[in-house]
C-alpha positions as CSV (number, residue, x, y, z in Angstrom):
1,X,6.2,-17.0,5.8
2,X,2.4,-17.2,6.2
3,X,0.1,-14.3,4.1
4,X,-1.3,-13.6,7.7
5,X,2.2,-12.6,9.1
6,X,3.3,-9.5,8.8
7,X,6.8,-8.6,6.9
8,X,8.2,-5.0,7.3
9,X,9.6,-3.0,4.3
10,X,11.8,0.4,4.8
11,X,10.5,2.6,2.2
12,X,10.9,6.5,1.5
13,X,7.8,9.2,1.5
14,X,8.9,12.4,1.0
15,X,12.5,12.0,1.4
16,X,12.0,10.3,5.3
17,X,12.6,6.6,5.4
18,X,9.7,5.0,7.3
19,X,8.8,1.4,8.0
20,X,5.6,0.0,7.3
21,X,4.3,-3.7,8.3
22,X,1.5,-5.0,6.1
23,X,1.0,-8.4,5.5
24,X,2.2,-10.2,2.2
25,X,-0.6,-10.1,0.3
26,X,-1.3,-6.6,0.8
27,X,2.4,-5.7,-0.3
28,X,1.9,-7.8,-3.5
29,X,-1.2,-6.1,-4.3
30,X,0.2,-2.5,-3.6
31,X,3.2,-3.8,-5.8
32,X,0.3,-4.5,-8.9
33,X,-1.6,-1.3,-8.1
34,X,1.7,0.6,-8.8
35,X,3.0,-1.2,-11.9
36,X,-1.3,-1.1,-12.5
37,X,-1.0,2.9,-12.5
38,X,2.7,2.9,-14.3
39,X,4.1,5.0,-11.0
40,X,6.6,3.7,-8.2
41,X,5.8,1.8,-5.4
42,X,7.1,4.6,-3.2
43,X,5.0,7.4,-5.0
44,X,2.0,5.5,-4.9
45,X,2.6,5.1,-0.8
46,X,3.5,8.8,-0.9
47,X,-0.2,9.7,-2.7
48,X,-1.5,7.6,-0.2
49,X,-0.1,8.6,2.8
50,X,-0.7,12.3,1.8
51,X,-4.7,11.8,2.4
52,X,-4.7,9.3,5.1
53,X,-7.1,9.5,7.9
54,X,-5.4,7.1,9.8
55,X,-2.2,5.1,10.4
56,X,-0.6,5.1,7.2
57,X,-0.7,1.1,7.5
58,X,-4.6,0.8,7.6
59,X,-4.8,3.7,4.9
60,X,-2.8,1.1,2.8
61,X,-4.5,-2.1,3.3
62,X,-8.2,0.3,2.8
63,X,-6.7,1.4,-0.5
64,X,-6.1,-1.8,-1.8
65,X,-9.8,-3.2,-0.5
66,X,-11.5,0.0,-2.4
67,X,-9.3,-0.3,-5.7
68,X,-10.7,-4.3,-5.8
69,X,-14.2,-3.3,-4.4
70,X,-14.2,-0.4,-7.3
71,X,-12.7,-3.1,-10.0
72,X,-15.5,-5.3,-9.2
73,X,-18.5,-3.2,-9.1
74,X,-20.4,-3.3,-12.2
């Protein structure tokens, strides 16, 4: 599978199961920023989702841009 395709992963927020399509890369850098902050994949989603001002996949793929924006700003 390309990293421009998107892959589909079942995941639970709040005890609903929900499917979310991101594309590879962003679900191995959402994997790292989990181990990264020693919680859960699904609790970080969760933390996410729970402040989301839009669909909860854009909300994902922004947090991942601002946590490597932040990690490279001086």
């Amino acid at each position: 599978m390309s990293d421009a395709g998107l892959k589909k992963h079942s995941i639970t927020i709040n005890g609903h199961r929900t499917s979310i399509s991101l594309e590879p890369v962003f679900w191995q850098a959402l994997k790292e920023e989990a181990k990264r902050d020693g919680k859960p994949l699904a609790r970080l989603v969760s933390e996410i989702d729970s402040e989301r001002q839009q669909n909860l996949s854009s909300a994902l793929r922004v947090f991942v841009f601002n946590r490597l924006k932040n990690r490279q700003t001086p």
